[in-house]
N, C-alpha and C positions, 0 to 999 in steps of 0.2 A: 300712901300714894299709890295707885293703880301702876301696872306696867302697861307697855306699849299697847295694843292690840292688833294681832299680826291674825294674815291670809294663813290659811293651809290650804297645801293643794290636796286632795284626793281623788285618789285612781281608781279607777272602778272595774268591773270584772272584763267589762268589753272596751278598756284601754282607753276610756275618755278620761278626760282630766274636770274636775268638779272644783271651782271655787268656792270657798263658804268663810264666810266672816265669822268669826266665834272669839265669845271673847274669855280668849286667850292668853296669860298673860309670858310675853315675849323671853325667854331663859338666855343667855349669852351660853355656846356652847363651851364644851368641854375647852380648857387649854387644849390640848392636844387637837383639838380638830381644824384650830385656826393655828395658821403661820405668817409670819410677816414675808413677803416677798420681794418690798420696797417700801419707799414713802406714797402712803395712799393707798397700795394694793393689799388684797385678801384672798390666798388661797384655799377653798375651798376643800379638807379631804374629807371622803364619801366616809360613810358610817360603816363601819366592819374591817379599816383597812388603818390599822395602824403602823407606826412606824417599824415596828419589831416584826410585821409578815416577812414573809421568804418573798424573792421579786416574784417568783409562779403564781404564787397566794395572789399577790399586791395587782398584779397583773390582770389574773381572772377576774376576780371583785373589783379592777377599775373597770372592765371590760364592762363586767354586769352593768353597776352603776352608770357608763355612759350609754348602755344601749337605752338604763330605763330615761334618761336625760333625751336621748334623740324621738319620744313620739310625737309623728307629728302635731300633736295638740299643745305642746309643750315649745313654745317658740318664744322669741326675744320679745314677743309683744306680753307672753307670761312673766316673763321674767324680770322685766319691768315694770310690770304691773305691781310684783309682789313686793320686789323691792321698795318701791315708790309711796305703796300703802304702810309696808312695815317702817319708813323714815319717815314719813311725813302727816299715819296717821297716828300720832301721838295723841291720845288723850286722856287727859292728866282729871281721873275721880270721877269719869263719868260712866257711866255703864250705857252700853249700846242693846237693846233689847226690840222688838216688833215693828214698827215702820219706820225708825230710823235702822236697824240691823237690814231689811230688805233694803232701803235707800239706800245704803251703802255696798250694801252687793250688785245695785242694777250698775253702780258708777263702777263697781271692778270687773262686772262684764263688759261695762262698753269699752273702758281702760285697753280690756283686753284685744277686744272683738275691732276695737280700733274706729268705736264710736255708734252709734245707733240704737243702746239701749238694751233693754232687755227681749225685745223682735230680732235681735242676731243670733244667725243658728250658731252654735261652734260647730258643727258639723260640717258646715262650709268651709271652715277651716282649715282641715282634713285635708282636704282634696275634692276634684271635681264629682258632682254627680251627675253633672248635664253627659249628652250622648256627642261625640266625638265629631266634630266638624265636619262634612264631608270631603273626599280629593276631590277639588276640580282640577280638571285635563282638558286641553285644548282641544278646541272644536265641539265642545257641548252646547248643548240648549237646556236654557232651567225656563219651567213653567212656573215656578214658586220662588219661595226664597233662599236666596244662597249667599254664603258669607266667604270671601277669600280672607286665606289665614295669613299668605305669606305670597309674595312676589310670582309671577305665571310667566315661565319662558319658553315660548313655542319652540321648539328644534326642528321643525318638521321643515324639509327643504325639499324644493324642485330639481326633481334629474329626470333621467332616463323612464323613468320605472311611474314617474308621478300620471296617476290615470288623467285621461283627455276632460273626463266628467266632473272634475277635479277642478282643473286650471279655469274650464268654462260657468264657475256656478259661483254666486256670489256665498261668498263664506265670513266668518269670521273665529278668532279665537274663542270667544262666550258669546252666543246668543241668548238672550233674555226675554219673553213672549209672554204677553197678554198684561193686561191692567193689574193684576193681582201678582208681578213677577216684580223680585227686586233681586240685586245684588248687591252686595255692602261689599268691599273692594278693603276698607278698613285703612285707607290710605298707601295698601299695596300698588306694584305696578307690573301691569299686562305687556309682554314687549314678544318682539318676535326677532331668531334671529335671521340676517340678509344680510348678502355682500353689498351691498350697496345703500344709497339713504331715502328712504321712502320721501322726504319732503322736495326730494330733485325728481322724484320721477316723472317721466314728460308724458306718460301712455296715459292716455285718458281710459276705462274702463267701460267709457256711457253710463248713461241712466239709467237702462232699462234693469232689472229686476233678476232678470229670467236670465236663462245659462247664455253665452253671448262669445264668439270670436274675438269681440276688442277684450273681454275681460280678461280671455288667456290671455292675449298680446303683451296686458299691461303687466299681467302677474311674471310672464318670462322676462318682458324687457327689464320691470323693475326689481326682479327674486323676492316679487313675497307671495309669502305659501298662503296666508290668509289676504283678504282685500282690509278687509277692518278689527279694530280690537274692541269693539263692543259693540255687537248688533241690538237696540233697543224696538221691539216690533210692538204696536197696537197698544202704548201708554205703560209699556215695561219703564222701570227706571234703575237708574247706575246712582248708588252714592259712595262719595269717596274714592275714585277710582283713577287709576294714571295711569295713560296709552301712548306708547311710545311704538313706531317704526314700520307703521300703516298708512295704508293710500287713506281712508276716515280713521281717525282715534276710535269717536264715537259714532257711528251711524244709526239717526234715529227716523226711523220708517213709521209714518202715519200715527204719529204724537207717541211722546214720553218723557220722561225729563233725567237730565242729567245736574246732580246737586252734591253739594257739600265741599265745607272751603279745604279740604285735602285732596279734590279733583283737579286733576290738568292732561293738557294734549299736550304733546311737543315732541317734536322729530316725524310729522305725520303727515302727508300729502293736504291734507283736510285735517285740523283739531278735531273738530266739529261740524258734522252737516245733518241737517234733516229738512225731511220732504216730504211732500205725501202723495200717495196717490188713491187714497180713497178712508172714508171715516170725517170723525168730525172731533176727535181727540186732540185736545193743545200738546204743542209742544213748550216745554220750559226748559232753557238752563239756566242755571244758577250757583254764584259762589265758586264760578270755574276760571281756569288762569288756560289760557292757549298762548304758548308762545313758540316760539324757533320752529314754527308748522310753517309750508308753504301759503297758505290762506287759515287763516286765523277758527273763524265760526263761518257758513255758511249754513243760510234758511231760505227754502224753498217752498211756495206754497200756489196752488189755483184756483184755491176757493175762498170765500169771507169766512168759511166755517173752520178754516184752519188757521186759527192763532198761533204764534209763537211768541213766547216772551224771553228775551236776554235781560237776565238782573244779576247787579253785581257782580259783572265781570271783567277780566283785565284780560286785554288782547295786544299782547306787546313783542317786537323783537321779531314777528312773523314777516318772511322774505317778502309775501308780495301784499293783502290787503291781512288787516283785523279781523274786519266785519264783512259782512257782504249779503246782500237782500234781495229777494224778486218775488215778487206774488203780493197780495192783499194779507193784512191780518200780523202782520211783523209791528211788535214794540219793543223798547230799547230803555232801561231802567238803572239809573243807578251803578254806567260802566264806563269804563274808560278804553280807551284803544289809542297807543302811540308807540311812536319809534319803531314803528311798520315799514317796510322797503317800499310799499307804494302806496296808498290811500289808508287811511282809518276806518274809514266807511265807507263803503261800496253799493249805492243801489241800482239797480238795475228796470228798464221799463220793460213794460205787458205792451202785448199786443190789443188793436180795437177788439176782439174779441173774447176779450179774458177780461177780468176784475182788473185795473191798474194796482201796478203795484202800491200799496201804502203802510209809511211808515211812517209810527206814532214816537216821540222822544217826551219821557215822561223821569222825574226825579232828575238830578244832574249826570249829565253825558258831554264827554268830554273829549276830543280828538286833539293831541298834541305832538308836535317832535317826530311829524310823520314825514318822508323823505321825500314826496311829491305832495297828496292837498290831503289837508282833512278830511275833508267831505268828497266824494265823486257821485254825481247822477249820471250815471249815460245809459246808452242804449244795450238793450237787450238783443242777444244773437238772434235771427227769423230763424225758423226752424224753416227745412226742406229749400233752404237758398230765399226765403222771402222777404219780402222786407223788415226792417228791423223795429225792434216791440221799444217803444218809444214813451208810452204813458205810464205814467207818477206821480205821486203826490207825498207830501212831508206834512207831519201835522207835529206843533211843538209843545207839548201842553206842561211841561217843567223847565230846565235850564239846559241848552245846548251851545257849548263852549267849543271852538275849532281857532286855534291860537300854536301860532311859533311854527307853525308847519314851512316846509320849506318850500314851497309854490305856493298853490290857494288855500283860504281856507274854506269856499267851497267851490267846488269847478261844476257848473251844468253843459253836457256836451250838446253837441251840432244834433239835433233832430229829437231833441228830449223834447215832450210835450207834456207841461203841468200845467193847462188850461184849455185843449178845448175838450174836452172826454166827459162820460159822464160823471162828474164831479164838478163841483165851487169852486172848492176850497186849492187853489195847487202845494203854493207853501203858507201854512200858515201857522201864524205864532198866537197860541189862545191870550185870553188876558191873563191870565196865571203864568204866562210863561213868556222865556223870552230868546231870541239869538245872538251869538256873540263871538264876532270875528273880526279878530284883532291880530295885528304882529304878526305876518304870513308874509313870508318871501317876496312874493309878486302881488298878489292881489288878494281882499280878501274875501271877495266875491266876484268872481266872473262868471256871468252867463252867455252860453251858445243857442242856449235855445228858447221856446216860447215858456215864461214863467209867470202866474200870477201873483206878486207877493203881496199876503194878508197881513193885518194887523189888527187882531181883535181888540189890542188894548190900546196904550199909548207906551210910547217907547219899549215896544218890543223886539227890536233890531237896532244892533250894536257892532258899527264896522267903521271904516276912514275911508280905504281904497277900493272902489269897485266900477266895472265895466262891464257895456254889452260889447260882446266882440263877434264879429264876422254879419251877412245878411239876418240871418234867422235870431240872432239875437235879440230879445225883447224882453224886457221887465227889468226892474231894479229895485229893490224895497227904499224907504226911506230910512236912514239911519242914524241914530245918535253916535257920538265920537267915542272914540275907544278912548281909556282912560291913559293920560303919559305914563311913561316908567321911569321909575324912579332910579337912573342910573348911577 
């Protein structure tokens, strides 16, 4: 009868470890090497170190033997391997020779290598060969890509001594710049520290770009040294990344996207905002959670050439709206937004001389458990004291649910105009899609202002309660019954 056929390791000159199947046949060691040390256990003594050495002897020669035990090629994944093959590759009269002896060694590399075959280097094993991550340090700019290893905490504070050129220029922790720029964040988080909480702060910074009086203002009233914790410029993108204790988490300047389900905003004046002011680059986020921000995502946009798309995102727990829209080119995919201090969804109208704002709701979109209405249209600020930007339009081509909210589920205000502009369509539910507002505090549709509601299909609006309220109020869709609950 054959004996077992047992692994040998072999060590080579330049300290690699070599498995080789050989058939072997398996010896039980000396008495003296094996002791019993319990039921079930085997102590191991090295070869050269019997029991009759002097403890110095016994000592040095254990030392030897564990340093040869510690290379690193020589790990629990070998050692298992070997044991594993010497217990259970038992075979009883067979001889192992040419492409079964190869098969059997690709199975005690991958054993070892911890799967993948005979393409796994051991050399990887070792230790790294790649080139050393680099430090980021706050306040850079990457043109290329870059990977955070480990958490980014700004200390830099406002005093006495912080330059004027400083406090007036929009900054942020990482800048990220051009279409070919990415960061990988790695589910790290960017924060900065401030006496005070970025999602209270009252100073507005403005819009504009350029170095600006209100931006000092806001940076002394509210102590932060940066305005944002991820500047994304010209189709740069952020994945995996978490922004904490910024006027924007993210600020994305004339398209880029912010992605991956380990990203979130929270604790931040803005989660989320992007804008453009020139290009024709989409913006996308996706797989992002904004929550405990003062305003959840906002997207700004005054071209058709500037898309934005929110997909799978959850906008929850944010003091004042979720969501919030103004400009053409905004769609809404596969997200939720509730339990907001004020609206779920926030759009905003254009002026007669801009693109109305439009927003397309595509896949299931859902506004619930929000503390004032689901949905909100109103009016847009006039710029320079004028009158206020009034035109908009809804287009619903998936599912749009606005239920349980505690006023409406959707409120159009006093001077909203979704029918006479250039456009059809005001609000309209395509045949693939439909509206659905149900179980809302007050109402589950009130309109203030002039609206035309479509229906491309057939029962594609789903409400009980709704009303035009005050003069300018006009329009009401027709609606099938909300379904009862089952209490």
């Amino acid at each position: 009868m054959s004996q077992p056929i047992m692994f040998q390791v072999k060590q080579s000159r330049s300290e690699e470890i070599d498995v080789e199947l050989e058939g072997v046949a398996a010896q039980p060691p000396p008495p003296s090497k094996l002791s019993a040390a319990g039921a079930g256990d085997i102590n191991l003594v090295p070869d050269g170190m019997d029991d009759n050495d002097d403890a110095a002897e016994a000592e040095e020669k254990r030392t030897s033997f564990m340093s040869r035990l510690a290379s690193p090629l020589v790990n629990k994944k070998t050692a298992t391997a070997i044991a594993l093959f010497g217990i259970v590759g038992t075979i009883m009269g067979v001889a192992i020779g040419g492409a079964d002896e190869y098969k059997q060694q690709q199975n005690a590399l991958a054993a070892i290598n911890g799967g993948g075959g005979a393409n796994r280097s051991k050399a990887g094993k070792s230790g790294s060969f790649c080139e050393p991550e680099p430090v980021v340090t706050c306040g850079e700019t990457f043109t290329n890509e870059v990977i955070l290893s480990d958490n980014l905490i700004c200390t830099d504070v406002i005093d006495a001594t912080t330059p004027n050129t400083q406090l007036r220029r929009l900054n942020a922790a990482i800048t990220v710049e051009g279409a070919n720029a990415v960061i990988d964040c790695k589910g790290h988080t960017i924060s900065q520290i401030t006496s005070k909480s970025a999602a209270a702060c009252a100073t507005n910074p403005g819009v504009d770009l350029v170095p600006s009086a209100t931006r000092k203002q806001m940076k002394n009233d509210c102590d932060l040294y940066y305005q944002a914790g991820i500047i994304l410029l010209d189709g740069a993108t952020a994945i995996n990344c978490k922004v904490e204790q910024f006027y924007e988490g993210f600020l994305v300047v004339n398209g880029g996207e912010v992605k991956g389900k380990k990203s979130e905003a929270y604790g931040n004046k803005l989660g989320v905002y992007s804008r453009f002011t020139s290009g024709a680059i989409a913006t996308k986020i996706s797989d992002v959670s904004v929550h405990r921000n003062y305003n959840g995502i906002q997207a700004y946009s005054t071209s058709d050439q500037n898309d934005a798309m929110i997909e799978d995102v959850t906008a929850k727990n944010n003091f004042n709206f979720g969501m919030g829209f103004r400009g053409p080119g905004m769609k809404v995919k596969d997200s939720v937004s509730s339990y907001n201090g004020q609206s779920g969804i926030k759009m905003a109208g254009e002026d007669q001389n801009n693109a109305a704002t439009a927003v397309q709701f595509q896949g299931m979109v859902s506004c619930h458990h929000n503390k004032v209405h689901g949905i909100l249209v109103d009016v847009g600020v006039g710029g320079g004291g004028g009158p206020p930007n009034k035109f908009a339009e809804v287009n619903v081509a998936g599912v749009l649910n606005s239920y349980l909210n505690k006023e409406h589920g959707i409120f159009i205000n006093t001077d909203v105009n979704m029918k006479n502009q250039n456009f059809v369509n005001g609000f309209t539910v395509e045949e693939s899609g439909s509206f659905n507002a149900c179980n809302n505090g007050k109402r589950d549709i009130t309109n203030k202002g002039k609206v035309k509601f479509v229906d491309m299909g057939m029962g594609g609006y789903t409400c009980t309660v709704t009303a035009t309220v005050g003069a300018n109020g006009e329009g009401l869709p027709v609606c099938e019954d909300c379904p009862a609950c089952d209490n």
